[in-house]
C-alpha positions as CSV (number, residue, x, y, z in Angstrom):
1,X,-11.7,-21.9,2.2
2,X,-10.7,-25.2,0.3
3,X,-6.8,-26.4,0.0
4,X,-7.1,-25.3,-3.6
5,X,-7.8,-21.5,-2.6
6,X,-5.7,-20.8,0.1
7,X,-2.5,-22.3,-2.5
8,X,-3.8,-19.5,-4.7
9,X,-3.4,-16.4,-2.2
10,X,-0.6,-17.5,0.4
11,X,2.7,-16.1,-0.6
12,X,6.3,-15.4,1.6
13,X,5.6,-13.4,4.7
14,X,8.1,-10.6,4.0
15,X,7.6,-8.5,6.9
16,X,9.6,-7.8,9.6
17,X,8.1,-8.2,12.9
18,X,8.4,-5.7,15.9
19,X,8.3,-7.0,19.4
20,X,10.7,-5.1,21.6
21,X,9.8,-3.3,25.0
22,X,12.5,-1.8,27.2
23,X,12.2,-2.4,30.4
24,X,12.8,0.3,33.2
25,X,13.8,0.0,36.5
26,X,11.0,1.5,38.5
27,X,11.2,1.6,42.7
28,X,9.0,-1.2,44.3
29,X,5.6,0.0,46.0
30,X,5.3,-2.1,48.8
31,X,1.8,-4.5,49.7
32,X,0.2,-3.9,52.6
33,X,0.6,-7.5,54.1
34,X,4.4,-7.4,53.4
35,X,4.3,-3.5,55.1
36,X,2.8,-5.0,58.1
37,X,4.7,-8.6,58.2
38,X,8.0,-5.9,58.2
39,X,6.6,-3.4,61.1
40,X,6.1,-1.4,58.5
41,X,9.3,-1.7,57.0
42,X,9.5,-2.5,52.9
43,X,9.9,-6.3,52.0
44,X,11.9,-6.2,49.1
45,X,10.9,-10.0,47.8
46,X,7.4,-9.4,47.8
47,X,7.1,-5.7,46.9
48,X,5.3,-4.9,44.0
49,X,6.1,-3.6,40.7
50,X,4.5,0.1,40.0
51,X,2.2,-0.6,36.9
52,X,4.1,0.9,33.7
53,X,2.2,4.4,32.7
54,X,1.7,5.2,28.6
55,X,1.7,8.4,26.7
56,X,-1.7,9.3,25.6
57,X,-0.3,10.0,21.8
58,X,1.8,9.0,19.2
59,X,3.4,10.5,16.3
60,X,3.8,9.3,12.9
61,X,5.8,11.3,10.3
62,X,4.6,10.7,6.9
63,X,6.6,11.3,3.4
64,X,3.5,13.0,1.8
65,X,0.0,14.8,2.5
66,X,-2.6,11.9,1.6
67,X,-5.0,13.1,-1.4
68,X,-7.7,11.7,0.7
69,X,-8.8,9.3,2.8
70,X,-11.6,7.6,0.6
71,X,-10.2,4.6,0.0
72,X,-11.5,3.2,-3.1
73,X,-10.7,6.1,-5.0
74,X,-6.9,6.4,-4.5
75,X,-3.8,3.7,-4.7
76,X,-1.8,6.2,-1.8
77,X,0.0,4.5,0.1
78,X,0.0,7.3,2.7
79,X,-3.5,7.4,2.5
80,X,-4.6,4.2,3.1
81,X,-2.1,3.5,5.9
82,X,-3.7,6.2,7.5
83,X,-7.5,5.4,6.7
84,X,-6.7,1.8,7.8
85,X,-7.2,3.0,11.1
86,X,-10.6,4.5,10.8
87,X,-12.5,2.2,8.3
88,X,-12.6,-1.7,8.3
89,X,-13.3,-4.1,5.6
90,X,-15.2,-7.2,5.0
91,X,-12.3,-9.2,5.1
92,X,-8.6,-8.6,4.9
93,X,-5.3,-10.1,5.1
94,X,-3.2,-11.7,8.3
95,X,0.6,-11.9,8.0
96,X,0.3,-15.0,5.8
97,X,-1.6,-12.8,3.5
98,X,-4.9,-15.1,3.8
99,X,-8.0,-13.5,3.4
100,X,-9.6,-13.4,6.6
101,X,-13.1,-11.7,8.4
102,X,-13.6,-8.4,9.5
103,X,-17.1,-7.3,9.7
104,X,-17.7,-10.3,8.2
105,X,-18.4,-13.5,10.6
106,X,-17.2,-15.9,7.4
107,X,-18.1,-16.0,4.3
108,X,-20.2,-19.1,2.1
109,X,-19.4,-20.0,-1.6
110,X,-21.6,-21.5,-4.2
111,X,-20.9,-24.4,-5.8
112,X,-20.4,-22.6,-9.3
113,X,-18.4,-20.0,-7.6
114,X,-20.8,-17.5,-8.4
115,X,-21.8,-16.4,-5.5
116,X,-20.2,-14.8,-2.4
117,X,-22.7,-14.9,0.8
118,X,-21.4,-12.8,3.8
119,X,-23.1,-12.7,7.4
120,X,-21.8,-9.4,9.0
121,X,-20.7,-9.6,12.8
122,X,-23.7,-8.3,14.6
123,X,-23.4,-5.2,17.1
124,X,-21.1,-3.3,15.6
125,X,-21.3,0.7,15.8
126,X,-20.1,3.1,13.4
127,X,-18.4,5.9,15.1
128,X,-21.6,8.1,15.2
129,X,-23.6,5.8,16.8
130,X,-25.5,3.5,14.1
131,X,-25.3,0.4,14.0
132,X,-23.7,-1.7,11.1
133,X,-26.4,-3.3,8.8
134,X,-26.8,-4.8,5.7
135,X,-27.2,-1.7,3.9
136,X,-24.6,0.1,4.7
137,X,-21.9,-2.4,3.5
138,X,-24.4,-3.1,0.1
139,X,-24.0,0.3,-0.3
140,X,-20.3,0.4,0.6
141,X,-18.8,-2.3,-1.9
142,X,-21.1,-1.5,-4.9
143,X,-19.9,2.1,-4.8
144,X,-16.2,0.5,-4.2
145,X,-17.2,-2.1,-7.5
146,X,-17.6,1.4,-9.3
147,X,-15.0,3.6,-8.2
148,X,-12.0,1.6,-8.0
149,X,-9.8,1.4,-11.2
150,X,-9.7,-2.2,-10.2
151,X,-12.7,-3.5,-9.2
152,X,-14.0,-1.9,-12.2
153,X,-11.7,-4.3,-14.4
154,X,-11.7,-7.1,-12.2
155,X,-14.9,-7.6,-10.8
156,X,-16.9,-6.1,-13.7
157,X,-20.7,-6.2,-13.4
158,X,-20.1,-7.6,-10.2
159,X,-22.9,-6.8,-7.6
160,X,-23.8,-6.8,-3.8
161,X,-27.2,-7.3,-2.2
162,X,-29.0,-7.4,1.1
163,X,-30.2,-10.9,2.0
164,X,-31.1,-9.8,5.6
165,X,-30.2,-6.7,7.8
166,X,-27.6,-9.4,8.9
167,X,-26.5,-10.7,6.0
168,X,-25.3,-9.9,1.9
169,X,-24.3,-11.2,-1.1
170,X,-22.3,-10.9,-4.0
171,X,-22.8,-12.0,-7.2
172,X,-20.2,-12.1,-10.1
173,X,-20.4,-12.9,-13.5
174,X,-17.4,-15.4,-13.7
175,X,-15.9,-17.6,-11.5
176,X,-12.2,-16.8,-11.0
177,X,-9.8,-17.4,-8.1
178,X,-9.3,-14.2,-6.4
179,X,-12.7,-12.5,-5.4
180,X,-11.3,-12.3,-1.7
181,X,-8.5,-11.8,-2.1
182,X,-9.3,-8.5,-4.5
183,X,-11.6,-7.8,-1.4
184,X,-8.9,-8.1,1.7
185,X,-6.3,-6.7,-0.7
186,X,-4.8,-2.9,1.1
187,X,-4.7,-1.7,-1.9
188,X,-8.0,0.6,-2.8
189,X,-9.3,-1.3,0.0
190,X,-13.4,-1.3,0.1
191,X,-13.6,0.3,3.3
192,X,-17.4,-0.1,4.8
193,X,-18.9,3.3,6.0
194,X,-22.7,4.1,6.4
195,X,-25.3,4.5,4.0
196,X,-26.1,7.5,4.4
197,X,-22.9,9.2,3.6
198,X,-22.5,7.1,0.7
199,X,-25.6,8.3,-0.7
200,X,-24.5,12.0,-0.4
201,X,-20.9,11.2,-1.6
202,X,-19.9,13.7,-4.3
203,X,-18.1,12.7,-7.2
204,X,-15.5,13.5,-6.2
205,X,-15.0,11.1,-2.8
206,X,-16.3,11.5,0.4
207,X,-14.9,13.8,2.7
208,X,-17.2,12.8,6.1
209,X,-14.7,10.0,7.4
210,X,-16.8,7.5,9.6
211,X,-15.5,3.8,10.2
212,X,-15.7,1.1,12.3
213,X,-12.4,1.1,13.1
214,X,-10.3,1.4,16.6
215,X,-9.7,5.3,15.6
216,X,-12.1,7.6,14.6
217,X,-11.3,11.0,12.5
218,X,-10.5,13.9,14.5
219,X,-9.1,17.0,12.4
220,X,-7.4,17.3,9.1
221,X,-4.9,20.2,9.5
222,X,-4.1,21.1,6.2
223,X,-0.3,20.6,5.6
224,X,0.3,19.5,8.7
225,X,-1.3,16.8,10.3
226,X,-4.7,14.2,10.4
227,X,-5.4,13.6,14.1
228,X,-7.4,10.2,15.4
229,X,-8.8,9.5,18.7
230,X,-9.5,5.9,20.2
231,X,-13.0,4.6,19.7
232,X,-14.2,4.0,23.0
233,X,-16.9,1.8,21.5
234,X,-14.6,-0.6,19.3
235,X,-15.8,-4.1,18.6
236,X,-12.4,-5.7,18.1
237,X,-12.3,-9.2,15.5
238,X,-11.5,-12.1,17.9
239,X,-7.9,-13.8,17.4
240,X,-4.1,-12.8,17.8
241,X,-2.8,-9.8,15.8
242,X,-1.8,-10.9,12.2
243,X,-1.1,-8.2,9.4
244,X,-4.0,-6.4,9.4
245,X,-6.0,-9.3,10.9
246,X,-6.7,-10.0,14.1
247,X,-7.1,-8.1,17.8
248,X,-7.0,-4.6,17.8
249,X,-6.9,-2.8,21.2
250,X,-6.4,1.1,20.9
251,X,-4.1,1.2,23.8
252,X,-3.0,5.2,23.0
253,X,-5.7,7.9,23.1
254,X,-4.5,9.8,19.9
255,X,-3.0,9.5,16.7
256,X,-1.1,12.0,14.7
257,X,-0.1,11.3,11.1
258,X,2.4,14.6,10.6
259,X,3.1,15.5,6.7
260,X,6.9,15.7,6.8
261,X,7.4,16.1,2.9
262,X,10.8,17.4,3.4
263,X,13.1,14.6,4.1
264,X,15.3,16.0,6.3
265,X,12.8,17.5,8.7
266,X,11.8,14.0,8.8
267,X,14.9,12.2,9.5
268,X,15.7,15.2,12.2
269,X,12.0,14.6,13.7
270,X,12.8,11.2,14.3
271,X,16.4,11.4,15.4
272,X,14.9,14.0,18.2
273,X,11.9,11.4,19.1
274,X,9.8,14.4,17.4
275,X,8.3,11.5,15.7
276,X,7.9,7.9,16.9
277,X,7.8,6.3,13.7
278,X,8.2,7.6,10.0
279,X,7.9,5.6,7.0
280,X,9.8,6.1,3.6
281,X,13.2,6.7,4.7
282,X,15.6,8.2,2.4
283,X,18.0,5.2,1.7
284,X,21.0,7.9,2.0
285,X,20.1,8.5,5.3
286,X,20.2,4.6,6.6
287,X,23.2,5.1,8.2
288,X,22.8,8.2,9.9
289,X,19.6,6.4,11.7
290,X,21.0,3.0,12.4
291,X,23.9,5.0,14.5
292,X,20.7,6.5,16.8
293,X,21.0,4.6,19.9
294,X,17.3,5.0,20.4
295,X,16.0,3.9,17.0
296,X,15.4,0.7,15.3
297,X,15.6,0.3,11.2
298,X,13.0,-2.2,10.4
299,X,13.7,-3.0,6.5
300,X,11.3,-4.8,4.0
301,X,10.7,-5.7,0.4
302,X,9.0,-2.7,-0.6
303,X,7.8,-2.8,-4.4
304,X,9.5,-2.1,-7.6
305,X,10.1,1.2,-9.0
306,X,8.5,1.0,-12.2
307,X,8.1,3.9,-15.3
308,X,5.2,4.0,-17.0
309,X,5.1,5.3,-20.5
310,X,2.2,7.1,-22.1
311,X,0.5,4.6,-24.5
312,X,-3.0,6.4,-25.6
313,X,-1.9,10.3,-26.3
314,X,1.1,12.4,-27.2
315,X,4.8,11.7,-28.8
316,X,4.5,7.9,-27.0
317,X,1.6,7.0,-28.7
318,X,4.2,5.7,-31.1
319,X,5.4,2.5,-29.5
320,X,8.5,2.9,-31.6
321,X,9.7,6.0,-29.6
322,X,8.4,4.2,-26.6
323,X,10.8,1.1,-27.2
324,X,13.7,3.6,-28.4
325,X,13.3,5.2,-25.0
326,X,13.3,2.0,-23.1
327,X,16.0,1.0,-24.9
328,X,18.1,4.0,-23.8
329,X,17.8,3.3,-19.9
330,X,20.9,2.4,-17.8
331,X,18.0,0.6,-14.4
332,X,21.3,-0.1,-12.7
333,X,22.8,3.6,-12.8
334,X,18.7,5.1,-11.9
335,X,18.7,2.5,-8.8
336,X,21.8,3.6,-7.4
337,X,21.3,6.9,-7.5
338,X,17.9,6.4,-6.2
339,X,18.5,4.1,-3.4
340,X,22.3,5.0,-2.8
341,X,23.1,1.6,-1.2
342,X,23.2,-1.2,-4.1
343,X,22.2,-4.1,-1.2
344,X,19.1,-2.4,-0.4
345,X,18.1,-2.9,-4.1
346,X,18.2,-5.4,-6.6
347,X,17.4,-5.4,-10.9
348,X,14.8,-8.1,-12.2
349,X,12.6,-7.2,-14.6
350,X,9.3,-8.9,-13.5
351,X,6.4,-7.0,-11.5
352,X,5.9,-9.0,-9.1
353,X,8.1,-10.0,-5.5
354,X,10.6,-11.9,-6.9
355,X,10.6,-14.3,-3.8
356,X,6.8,-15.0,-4.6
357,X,7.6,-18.0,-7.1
358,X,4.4,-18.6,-7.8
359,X,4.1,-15.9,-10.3
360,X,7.9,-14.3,-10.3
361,X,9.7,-14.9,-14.2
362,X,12.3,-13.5,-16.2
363,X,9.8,-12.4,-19.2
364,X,10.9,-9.8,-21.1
365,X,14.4,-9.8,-20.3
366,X,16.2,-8.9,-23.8
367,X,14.2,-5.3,-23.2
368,X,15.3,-4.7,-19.4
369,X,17.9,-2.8,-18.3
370,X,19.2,-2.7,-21.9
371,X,21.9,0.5,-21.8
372,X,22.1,0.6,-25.5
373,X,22.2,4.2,-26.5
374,X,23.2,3.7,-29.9
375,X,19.6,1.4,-30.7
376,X,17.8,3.8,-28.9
377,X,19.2,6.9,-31.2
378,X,18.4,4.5,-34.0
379,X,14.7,3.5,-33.2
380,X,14.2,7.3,-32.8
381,X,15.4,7.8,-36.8
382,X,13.2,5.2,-37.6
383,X,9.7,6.6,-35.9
384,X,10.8,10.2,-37.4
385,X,11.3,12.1,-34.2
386,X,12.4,15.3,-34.6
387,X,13.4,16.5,-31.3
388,X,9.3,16.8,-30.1
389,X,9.7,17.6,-26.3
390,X,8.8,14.6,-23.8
391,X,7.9,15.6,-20.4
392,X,8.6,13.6,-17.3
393,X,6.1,14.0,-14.3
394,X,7.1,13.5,-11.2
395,X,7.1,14.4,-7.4
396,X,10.0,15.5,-4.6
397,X,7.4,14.4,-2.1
398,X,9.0,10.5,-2.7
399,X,12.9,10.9,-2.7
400,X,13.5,8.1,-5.1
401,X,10.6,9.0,-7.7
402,X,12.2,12.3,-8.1
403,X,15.8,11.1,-8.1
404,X,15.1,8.4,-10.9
405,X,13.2,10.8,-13.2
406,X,16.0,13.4,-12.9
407,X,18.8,10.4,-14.0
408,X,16.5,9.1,-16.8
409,X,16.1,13.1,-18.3
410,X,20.1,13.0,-18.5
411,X,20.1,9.4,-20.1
412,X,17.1,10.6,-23.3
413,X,19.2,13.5,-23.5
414,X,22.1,11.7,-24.1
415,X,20.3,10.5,-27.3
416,X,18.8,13.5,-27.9
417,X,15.6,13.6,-26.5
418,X,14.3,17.2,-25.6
419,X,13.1,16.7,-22.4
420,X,11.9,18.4,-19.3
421,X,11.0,17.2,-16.0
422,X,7.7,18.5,-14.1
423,X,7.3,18.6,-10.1
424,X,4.6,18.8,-8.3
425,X,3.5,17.6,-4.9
426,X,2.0,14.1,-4.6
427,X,-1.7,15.3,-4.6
428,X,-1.0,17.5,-7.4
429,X,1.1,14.7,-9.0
430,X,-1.7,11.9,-9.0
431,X,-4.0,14.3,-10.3
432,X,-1.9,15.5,-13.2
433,X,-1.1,11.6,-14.0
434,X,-4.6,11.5,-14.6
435,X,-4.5,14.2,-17.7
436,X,-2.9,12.2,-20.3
437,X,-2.2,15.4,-22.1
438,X,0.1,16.8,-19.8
439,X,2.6,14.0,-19.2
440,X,4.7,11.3,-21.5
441,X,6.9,9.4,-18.6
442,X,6.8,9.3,-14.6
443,X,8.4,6.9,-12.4
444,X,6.4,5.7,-9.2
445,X,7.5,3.4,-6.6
446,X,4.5,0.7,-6.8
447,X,4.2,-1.5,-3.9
448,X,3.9,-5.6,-4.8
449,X,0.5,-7.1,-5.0
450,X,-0.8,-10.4,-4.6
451,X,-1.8,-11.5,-8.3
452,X,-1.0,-10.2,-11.4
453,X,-4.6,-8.4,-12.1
454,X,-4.0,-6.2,-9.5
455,X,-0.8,-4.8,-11.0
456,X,-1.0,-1.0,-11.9
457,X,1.0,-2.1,-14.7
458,X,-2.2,-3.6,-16.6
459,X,-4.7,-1.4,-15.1
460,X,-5.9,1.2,-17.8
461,X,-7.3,3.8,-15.3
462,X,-3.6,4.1,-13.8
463,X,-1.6,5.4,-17.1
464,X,-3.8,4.9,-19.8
465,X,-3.0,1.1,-21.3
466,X,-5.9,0.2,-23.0
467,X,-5.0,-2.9,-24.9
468,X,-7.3,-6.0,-25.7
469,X,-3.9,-7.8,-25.3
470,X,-3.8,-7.4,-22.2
471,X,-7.4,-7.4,-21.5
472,X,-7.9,-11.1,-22.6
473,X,-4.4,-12.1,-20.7
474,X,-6.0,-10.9,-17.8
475,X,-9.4,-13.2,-18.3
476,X,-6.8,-16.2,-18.9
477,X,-4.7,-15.8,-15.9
478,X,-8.1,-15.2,-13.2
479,X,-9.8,-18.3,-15.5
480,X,-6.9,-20.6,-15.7
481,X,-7.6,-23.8,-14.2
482,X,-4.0,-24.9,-12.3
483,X,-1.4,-22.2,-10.9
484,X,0.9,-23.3,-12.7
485,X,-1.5,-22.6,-16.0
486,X,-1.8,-19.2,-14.7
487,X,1.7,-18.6,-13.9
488,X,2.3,-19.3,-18.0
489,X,-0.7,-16.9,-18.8
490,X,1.2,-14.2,-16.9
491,X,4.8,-14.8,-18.3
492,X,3.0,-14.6,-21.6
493,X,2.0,-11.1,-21.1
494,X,4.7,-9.5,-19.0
495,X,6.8,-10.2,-22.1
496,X,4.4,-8.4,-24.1
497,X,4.1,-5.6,-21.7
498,X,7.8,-5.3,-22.5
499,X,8.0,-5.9,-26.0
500,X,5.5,-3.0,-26.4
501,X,7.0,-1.0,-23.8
502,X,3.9,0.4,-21.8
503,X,6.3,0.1,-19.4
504,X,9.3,-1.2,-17.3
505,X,10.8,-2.4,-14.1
506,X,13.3,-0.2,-12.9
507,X,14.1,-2.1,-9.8
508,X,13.2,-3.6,-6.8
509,X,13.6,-1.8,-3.9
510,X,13.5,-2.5,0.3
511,X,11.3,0.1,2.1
512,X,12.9,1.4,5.5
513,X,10.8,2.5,8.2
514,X,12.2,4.2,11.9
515,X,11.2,3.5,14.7
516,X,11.4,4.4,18.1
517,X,13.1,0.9,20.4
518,X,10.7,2.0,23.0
519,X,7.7,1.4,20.9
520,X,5.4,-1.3,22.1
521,X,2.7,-3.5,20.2
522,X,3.8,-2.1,16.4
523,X,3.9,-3.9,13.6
524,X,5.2,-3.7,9.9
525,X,3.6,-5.6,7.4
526,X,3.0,-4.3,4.2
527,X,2.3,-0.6,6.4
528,X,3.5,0.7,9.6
529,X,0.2,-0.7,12.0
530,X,0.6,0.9,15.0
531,X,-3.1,0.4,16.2
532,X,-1.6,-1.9,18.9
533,X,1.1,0.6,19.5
534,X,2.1,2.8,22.9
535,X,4.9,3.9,24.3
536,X,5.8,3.9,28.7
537,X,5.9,7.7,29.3
């Protein structure tokens, strides 16, 4: 990868890393030379150590049931945190957030940047038994290039082919910057299974879960639990552990991934060692955890909470009301309810990481965070409402969704707005988000991504923006010859995403995960990775 690229996807590492073993005191198990040199006695310098013994499962409490584990057809986080340990990709990103190989030995570019020609590591087993070959990953990524919302948009008419059982290539119809990276990218990750079960795939995603990845699938127990086991066959990639690059060794024999929706059934799971790790912690109950002798806080920048407003049907279709509504909200009074503690958030209206400079701006400023009932109630004379009711989607299964969307209901009724606020639980949720009839506002906590393009924000298979705007922006900013020329492309239209008010920054927010001191090999980047994870019994 050339100096040119690898200034294109490196950003700030903002993970925390977790390295820490306790050590026990265990009784010394004499050698049989220093037994003898003794008459039989113990010799307490050269006795050695007895060898540390691991529990044969671990337990990981997540915030929601996943909607499924086919990974090009959802942006769950849950879900793809948990599927990370069963399938693999073509490439994907170490802790620098580098694109790097997978199944892939490297990868070759063409001089016009055209084409993409991948040799695949050879021996590698799925976990039924067959072995990885051309045609399953041809058949893997073109099904991913035309089932994920954003290979769809970014990598349109894009295609993969065999060159050899060994070997495939993709072809794409204009050179931009960020192929691999839209490739190693977590985020509907194109997870390789085998050909086979992508040619039998329903439409509606395949539910026959075979990887190549240290854990295979086990058992989906339906509101409660997806178990793995260890793949005794793994092939792990060569090279230290590194995001989600790296070795990958499978030291504990099962996994359990426990739907704790309820929050306090999580916290108490984890306060009990129930659960070794669980992710999304209510920011209200920080404290309680960080006084658990036992547990370790690991904190991150987590995403931004964002609302996205209905653009294409309903009352919002207007983008007057949709810029009298944004004008009504008070981001600092939804954050703090949300996320209780104000230094575990922050307000800043871009999309993006705000420590990421290379794309991070203030665009669109005058609209954010504006508090200003009294132009809201005006814009609303001025489209004509006439007290239509809006209805704001949302889900309890994420603490902070909920909370926001019940603040913002009080703030539009404060100007009038007749509104009412829908739950459901998160599978239920993302499939209502995707009837346009039955929702006008929901809040979601969208974790950062690497380049603008990738943003939910501008994709038109997420809430429905379908503006040539932003269409051709997009085609600028992946085209644009400098960084710096792209970084101007993208300030252009995050301003225009907020002077038409598709939708908003609420916040930014840190993400909190527990975890157990004992815990052994883990790692947080991005996800909890505990594939290198065990715990001394």
């Amino acid at each position: 990868m050339t100096k040119n690229r690898k200034r294109w996807v490196q950003v700030l590492t903002v993970v925390l890393l977790l390295a820490i073993a306790t050590a026990c005191s265990k009784e010394n198990t004499p050698s049989p030379s220093a037994t003898a040199a003794n008459g039989g006695q113990q010799s307490e310098a050269t006795a050695a150590p007895e060898e540390k013994t691991y529990r044969d499962s671990l337990n990981v409490a997540l915030t929601a049931q996943p909607p499924t584990l086919d990974t090009a057809m959802t942006v769950s986080a849950v879900a793809l945190d948990t599927a990370g340990n069963i399938f693999e990709q073509l490439y994907t990103l170490n802790a620098n957030y580098e694109p790097v190989p997978v199944l892939a030995e490297s990868v070759e570019i063409s001089e016009d940047g055209l084409t993409y020609t991948f040799p695949l590591r050879q021996g590698i087993k799925f976990h039924n038994g067959k072995e990885l070959l051309a045609e399953d990953v041809v058949a893997s990524m073109n099904r991913w290039l035309t089932t994920s919302s954003r290979a769809k948009v970014l990598l349109t008419n894009a295609k993969f082919e065999e060159v050899d059982p060994h070997t495939v290539k993709l072809t794409v119809e204009t050179a931009t910057s960020d192929v691999l990276i839209l490739i190693a990218s977590q985020a509907q990750f194109p997870s390789i299974t085998t050909k086979e079960i992508i040619d039998n795939a329903p439409a509606e995603g395949i539910t026959e879960y075979v990887g190549t990845g240290p854990y295979k699938f086990q058992e989906w127990k339906q509101d409660q639990y997806i178990h793995l086991v260890k793949y005794a066959d793994y092939q792990s990639p060569e090279g230290e552990a590194s995001g989600f690059a790296g070795k990958k060794e499978a030291p504990t024999e099962n996994l359990y991934f426990h739907f704790a929706t309820d929050h306090a059934t999580r916290i108490a799971g984890v306060k009990t060692g129930q659960y070794d790790v669980a992710d999304s912690i209510p920011l209200e109950s920080y404290d309680e955890l960080a006084a658990v002798e036992d547990l370790e806080l690991q904190s991150f920048p987590g995403g931004a909470l964002t609302a996205f407003f209905n653009t294409s049907e309903g009352l919002l279709a207007d983008v007057k009301i949709r810029q009298a509504l944004l004008a009504a909200f008070n981001n600092e009074e939804i954050l703090l309810a949300s996320f209780a503690k104000p230094e575990l958030y922050s307000l800043a209206p871009g999309y993006l990481n705000t420590n990421q400079t290379s794309w991070s701006n203030e665009a669109g400023a005058e609209y954010y965070n504006q508090s200003n009932p009294e132009k809201a109630k005006q814009l609303l004379a001025e489209a004509g409402y006439n007290g239509e009711e809006i209805t704001l989607l949302t889900t309890k299964d994420y603490n902070e969704m909920y909370t926001a969307t019940l603040v913002i209901q009080e703030q539009l009724r404060q100007i009038g707005v007749n509104v009412k606020v829908e739950n459901f639980d998160f599978p239920t949720f993302l499939e209502t988000k995707d009837d346009r009839t039955k929702w006008d506002i929901f809040v979601a906590s969208t974790g950062y991504q690497l380049t603008p393009p990738q943003l939910l924000a501008v994709n038109p298979d997420w809430a429905g923006l379908n503006d040539d705007t932003v269409k051709q922006a997009l085609k600028d900013i992946r085209s644009a010859a400098t960084q710096e020329a792209a970084k101007q492309e993208w300030e252009k239209l995050q301003g225009y995403l907020y002077e038409i008010a598709s939708s908003t920054v609420i916040g930014h927010y840190n993400g909190i995960v527990a975890v157990n001191k004992a815990l052994e090999g883990f790692e947080l980047f991005e996800a909890p990775v505990v594939w290198n994870a065990k715990l001394e019994k």
